[in-house]
C-alpha positions in Angstrom: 0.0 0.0 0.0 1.5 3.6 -1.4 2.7 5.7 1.8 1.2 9.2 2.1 3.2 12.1 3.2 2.0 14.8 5.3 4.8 17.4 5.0 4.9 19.2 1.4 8.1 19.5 -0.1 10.4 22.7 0.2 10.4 25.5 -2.3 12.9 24.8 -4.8 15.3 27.5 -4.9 17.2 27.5 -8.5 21.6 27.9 -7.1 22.6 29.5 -10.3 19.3 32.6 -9.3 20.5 32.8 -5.8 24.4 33.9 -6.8 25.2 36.9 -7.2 28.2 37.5 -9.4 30.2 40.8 -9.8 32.3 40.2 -13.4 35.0 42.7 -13.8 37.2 43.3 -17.0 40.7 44.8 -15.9 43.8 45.6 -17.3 47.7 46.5 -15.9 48.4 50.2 -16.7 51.9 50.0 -15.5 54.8 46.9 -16.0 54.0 44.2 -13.0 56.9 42.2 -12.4 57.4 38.9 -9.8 54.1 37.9 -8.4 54.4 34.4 -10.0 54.3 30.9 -8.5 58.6 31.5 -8.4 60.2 34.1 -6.8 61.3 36.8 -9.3 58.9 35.6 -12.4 55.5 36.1 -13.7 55.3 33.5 -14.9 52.8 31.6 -17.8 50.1 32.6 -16.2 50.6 36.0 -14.8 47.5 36.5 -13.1 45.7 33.9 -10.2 42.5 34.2 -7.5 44.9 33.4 -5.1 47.0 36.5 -4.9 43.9 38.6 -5.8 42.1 37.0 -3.0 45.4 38.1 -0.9 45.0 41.5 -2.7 41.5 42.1 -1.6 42.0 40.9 2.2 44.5 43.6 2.7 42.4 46.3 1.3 39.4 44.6 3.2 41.1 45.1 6.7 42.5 48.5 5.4 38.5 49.6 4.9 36.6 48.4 7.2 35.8 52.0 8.7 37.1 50.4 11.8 34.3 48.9 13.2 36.2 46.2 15.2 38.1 46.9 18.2 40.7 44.6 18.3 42.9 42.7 15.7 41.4 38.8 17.2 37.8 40.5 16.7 38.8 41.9 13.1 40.7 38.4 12.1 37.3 36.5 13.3 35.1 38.6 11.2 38.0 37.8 8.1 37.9 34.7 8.5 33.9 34.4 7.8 34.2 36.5 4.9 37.8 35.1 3.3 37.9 31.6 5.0 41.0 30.2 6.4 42.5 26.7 6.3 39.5 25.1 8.3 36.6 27.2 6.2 36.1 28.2 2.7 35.2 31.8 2.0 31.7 32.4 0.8 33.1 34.9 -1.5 34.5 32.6 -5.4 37.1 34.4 -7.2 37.7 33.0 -10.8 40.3 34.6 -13.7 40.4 34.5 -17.2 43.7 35.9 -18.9 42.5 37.5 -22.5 45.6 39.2 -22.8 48.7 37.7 -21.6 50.7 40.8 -22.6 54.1 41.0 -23.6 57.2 40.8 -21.7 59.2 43.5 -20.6 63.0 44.0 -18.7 63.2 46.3 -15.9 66.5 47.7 -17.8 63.9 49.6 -20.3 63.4 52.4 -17.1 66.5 52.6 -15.9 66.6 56.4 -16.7 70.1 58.3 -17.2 72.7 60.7 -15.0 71.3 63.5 -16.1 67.7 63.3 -15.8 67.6 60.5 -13.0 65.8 57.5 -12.7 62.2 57.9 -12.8 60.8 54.7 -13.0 63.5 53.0 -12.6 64.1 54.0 -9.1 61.2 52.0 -8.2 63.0 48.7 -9.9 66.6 48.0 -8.6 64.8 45.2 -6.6 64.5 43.3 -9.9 67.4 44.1 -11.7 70.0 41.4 -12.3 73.1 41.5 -10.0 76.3 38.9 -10.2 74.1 37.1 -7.3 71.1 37.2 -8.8 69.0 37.0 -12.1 67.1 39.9 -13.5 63.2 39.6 -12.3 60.6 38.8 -15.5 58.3 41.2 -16.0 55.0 42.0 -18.1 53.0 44.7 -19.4 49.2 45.3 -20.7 47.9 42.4 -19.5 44.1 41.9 -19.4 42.1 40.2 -17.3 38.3 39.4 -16.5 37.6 38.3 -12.7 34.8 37.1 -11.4 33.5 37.6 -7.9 31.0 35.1 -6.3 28.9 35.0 -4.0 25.3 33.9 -2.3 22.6 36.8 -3.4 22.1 39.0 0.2 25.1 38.0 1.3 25.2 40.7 4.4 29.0 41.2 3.9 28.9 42.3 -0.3 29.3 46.1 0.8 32.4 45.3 2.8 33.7 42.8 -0.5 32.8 45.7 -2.8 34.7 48.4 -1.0 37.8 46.5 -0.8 37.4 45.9 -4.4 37.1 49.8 -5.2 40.5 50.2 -3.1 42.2 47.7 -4.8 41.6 49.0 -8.0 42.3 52.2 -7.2 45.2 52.0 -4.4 46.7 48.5 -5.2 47.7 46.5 -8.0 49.5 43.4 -9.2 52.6 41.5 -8.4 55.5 43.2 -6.5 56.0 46.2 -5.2 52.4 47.7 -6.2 53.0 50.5 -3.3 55.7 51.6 -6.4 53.0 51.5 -8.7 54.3 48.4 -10.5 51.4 46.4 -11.8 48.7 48.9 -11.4 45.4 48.0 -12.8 42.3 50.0 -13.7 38.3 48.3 -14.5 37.3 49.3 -18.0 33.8 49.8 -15.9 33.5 53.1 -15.2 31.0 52.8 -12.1 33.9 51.6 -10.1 36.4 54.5 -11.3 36.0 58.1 -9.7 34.5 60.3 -11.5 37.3 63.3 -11.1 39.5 64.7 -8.8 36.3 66.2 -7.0 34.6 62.9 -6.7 34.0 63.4 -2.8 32.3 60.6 -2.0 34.1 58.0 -4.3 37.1 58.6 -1.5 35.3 58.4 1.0 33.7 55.0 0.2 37.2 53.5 0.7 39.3 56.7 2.9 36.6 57.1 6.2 38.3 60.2 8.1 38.3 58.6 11.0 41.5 57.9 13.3 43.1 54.5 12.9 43.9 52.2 15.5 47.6 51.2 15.4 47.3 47.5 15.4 46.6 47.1 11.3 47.3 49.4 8.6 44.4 51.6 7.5 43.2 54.2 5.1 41.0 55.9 7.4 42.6 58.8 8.2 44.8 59.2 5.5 45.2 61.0 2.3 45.6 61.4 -1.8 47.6 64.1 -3.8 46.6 64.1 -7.1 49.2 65.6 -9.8 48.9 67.2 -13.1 46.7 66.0 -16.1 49.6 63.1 -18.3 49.2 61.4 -21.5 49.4 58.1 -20.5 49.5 56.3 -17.1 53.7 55.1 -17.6 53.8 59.2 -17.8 52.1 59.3 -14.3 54.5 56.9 -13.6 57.5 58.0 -14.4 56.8 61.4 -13.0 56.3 59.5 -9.5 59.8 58.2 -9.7 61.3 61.8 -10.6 59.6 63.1 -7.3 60.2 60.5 -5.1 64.1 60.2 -6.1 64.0 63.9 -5.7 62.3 63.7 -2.2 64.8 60.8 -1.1 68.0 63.3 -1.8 65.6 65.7 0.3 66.5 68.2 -2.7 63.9 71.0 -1.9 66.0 73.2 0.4 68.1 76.6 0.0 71.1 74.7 -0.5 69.8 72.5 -3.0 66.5 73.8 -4.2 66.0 72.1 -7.1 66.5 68.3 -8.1 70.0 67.0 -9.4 70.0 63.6 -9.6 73.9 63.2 -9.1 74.2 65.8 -6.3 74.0 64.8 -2.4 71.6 64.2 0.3 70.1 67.0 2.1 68.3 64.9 4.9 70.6 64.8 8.0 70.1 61.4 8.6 73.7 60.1 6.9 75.9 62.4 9.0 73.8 61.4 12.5 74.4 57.9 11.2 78.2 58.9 11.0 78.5 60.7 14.6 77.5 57.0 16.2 74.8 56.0 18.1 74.1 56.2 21.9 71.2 54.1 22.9 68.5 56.5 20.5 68.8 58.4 17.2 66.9 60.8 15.3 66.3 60.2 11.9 63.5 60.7 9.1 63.4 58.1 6.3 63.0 55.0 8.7 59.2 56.2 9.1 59.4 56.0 4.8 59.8 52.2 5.2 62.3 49.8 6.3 65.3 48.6 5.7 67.2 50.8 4.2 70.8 49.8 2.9 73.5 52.2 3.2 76.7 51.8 0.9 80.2 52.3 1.0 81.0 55.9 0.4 84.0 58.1 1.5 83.5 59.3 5.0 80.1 58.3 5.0 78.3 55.6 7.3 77.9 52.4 5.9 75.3 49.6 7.3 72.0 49.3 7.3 68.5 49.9 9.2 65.9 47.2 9.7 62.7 46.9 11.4 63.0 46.3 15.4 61.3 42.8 15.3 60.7 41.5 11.4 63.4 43.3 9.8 60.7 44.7 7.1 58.5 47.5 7.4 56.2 48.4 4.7 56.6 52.0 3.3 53.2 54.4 3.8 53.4 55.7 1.5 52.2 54.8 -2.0 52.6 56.1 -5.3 50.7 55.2 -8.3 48.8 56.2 -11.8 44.8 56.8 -11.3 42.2 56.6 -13.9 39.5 58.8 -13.7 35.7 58.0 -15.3 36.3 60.5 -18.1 39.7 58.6 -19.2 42.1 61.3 -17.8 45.3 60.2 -15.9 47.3 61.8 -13.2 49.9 61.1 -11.0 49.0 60.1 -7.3 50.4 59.7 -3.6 48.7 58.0 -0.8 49.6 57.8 2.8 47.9 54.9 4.4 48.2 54.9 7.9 49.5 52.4 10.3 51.8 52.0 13.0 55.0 54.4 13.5 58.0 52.9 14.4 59.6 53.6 18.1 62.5 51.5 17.6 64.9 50.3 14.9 68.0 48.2 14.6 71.3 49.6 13.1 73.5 46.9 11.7 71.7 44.6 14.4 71.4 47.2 17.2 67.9 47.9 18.8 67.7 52.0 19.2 65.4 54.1 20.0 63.8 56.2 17.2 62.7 60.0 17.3 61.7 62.6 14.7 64.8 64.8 14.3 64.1 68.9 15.5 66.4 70.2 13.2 66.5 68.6 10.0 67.4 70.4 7.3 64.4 69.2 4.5 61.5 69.2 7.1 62.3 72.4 8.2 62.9 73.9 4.4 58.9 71.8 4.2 58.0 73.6 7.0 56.7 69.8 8.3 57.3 68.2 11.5 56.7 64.6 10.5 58.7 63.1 7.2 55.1 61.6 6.5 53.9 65.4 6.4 56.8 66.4 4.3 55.6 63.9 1.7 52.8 65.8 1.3 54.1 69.2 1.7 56.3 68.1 -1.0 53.6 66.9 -3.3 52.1 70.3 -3.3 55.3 72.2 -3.5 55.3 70.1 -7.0 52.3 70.7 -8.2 49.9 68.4 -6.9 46.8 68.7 -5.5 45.5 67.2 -1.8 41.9 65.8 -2.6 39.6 67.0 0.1 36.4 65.3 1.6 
């Protein structure tokens, strides 16, 4: 005898209806080098989910308006939305190389005596040495991701703003804070619209003070330089001005940038008078380490990080696209935590702001982060305001 059920059978809900998929076509705008599967190559296939998904959980803790109040409560929250080794993120990235691009040698940007580096002052990381082989690198590559996801999924605003900061902060392969492998969406809904596009930086920049246990953009902020041709313009631009703010050339002494002449920051010769138990100096807040070579009657050793050796610069300089298809030149400081300490050749020391220094005080700053800035604008660019 047939059974008869009492229960009626649950609404069918079709799996393809209830995703909801975000399909993105992007492009490098700027010669991404490294990043492969092997150290110092791109490799066959220069673009994978798995570093984009490593991409996107940086910007995702750098953006999330600092709603959690410690790093184990942020990490738990990560976790649900990126997964970890025990659970699988919610959120499916898949890539589709259409343009593999071509191949390119850091060598092409090395720049000359007489004009500088430019670009290439952002490279000497990947050019070849007698201990090592020159890094592989590629430019206009093209790429279509695809981001997945279950339809109301309550975190998409969260996924979607660290998307919009990757695109327009971050980039692919190595050193991206360099503005090596920038990218830009050929999708003009997640470009900003101008320079004036208030509330495109504020979707990913909240002014809002950062706690000091992650790196954050709340609280920091974009110069935008002058209108370029094309985004390896921007580009090289960057490199003039930052090789120009490294020899601190913006003083009396030295007001104007010649690539060959000395330092003006007074951080070689306090290096040279010997260290007592603290030191004053400015560029270790720029990013650690920093290698000092054998010249005469110079110092010669080098700085490090107190505890991992590394410390990511703040600052970041990269080509933006805006909506209308103009390019400029920009600088971001994204905020994290200073250093109190460093290590000469090995040796913890204390770590101050110098007084007296001879570029903060031509910048009239009081921070070597602040003279970045004040140095932007000296140049010509233009501190976006929100």
């Amino acid at each position: 005898m047939p059974r008869k059920f009492t229960t009626s059978a649950p609404d069918w809900k079709d799996p393809i209806r209830s995703l909801s998929v975000q399909q993105l076509t992007i492009k490098t705008i700027t010669p991404m080098f490294g990043g492969g599967a092997v150290e110092r190559e791109v490799g066959e296939s220069p673009i994978r989910a798995s570093s984009i998904r490593g991409h996107l959980r940086f910007w995702w803790r750098a953006t999330t308006r600092l709603r959690y109040s410690s790093a184990e409560e942020l990490y738990q929250i990560e976790r649900n939305i990126w997964g970890d080794v025990e659970n699988p993120s919610p959120v499916t990235l898949q890539v589709e190389v259409t343009k593999p691009g071509e191949d390119v040698s850091p060598d092409v940007y090395r720049g000359n005596a007489r004009l500088g580096p430019k670009a290439g002052y952002f490279l000497y990381p990947f050019v070849g040495s007698q201990n090592q082989v020159e890094a592989s690198g590629r430019k206009n590559v093209e790429f279509v991701l695809r981001v997945t996801y279950q339809s109301e999924f309550p975190s998409e605003p969260e996924v979607r703003r660290a998307i919009r900061a990757w695109l327009t902060v971050g980039g692919i392969g190595a050193r991206t804070r360099r503005g090596c492998g920038a990218i830009v969406c050929d999708d003009n809904s997640w470009l900003p619209q101008s320079i004036n596009d208030t509330n495109y930086f504020q979707s990913i920049m909240p002014q809002q003070e950062s706690h000091n246990h992650f790196s954050s953009l709340s609280g920091g902020w974009v110069c935008v330089g002058p209108l370029v041709s094309n985004s390896e313009e921007a580009w090289m631009n960057l490199g003039s001005f930052w090789s120009r703010f490294r020899k601190g050339h913006f003083t009396g002494k030295r007001p104007g940038y010649k690539p060959m002449d000395g330092c003006e920051w007074s951080d070689h010769r306090t290096l040279k008078n010997g260290v007592q138990g603290s030191i004053a100096l400015a560029k270790p807040y720029l990013g650690l380490p920093i290698i000092y070579q054998k010249f005469d009657q110079a110092f010669e050793g080098s700085l490090t990080s107190e505890t991992t050796d590394r410390m990511s610069s703040p600052i970041i300089l990269r080509p933006i696209k805006f909506a209308d298809g103009t390019i400029r030149p920009m600088i971001v400081f994204l905020p994290g935590r200073n250093p109190t300490a460093i290590r000469i050749d090995g040796q913890k020391v204390d770590l101050e702001v110098p007084v007296t220094d001879p570029v903060l005080n031509s910048l009239r700053a009081t921070h070597p982060i602040d003279a970045v800035r004040m140095a932007a604008i000296r140049e010509g660019f233009i501190e976006v305001k929100w």
